[in-house]
N, C-alpha and C positions, 0 to 999 in steps of 0.2 A: 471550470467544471470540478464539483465535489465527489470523489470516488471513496469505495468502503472497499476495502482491502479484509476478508477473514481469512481463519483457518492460521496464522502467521506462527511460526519460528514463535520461540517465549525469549529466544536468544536475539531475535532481529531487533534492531533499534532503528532512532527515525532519520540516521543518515544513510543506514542501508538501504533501506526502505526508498528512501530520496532516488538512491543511485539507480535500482532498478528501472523505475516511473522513468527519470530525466532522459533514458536512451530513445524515449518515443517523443521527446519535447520539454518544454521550459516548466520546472515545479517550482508552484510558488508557494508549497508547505507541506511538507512531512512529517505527520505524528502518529505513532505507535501508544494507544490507549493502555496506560500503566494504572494498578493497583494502587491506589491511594494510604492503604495501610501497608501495602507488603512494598512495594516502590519495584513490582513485579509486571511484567506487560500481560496483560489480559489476552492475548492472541489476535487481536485485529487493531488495526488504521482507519485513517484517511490522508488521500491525496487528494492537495488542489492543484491542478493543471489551470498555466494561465492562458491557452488554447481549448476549446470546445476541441475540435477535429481531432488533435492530439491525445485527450485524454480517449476518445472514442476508441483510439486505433489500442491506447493501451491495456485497455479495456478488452476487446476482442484478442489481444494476444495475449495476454496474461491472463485472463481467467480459466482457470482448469490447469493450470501450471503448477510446475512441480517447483520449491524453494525449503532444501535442506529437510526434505524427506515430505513435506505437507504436500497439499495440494490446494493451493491458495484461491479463495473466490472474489471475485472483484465486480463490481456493480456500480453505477449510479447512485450517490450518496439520495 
């Protein structure tokens, strides 16, 4: 399952990123969409989860969450 992660930290990177997602199940990729000119993260992601059911749950727990003062959205890539 393909997840879109907004709203992110400009400080989060895509092992943090990883570590949060991996506590609801197995990720099999974490990237933090960075600025091609500035080598700056743009504020959002995506997670692939290699479980459907897994990304679901992290999905419903992590959307509307709080991460280093944001309030992070999480969806269905």
């Amino acid at each position: 399952m393909n997840i879109y992660v907004g709203n992110l930290s400009y400080r989060m990177n895509d092992k943090e990123l990883e570590e949060v997602f991996s506590k609801f199940g197995a990720v099999k990729s974490a990237k933090v969409i960075m600025d091609r000119e500035t080598g700056k993260s743009k504020g959002f992601g995506f997670i692939e989860m290699v479980n459907d059911g897994d990304g679901q749950k992290a999905i419903d727990a992590l959307n509307g969450a709080e991460f280093e003062k944001k309030v992070i959205s999480v969806s269905v890539a």
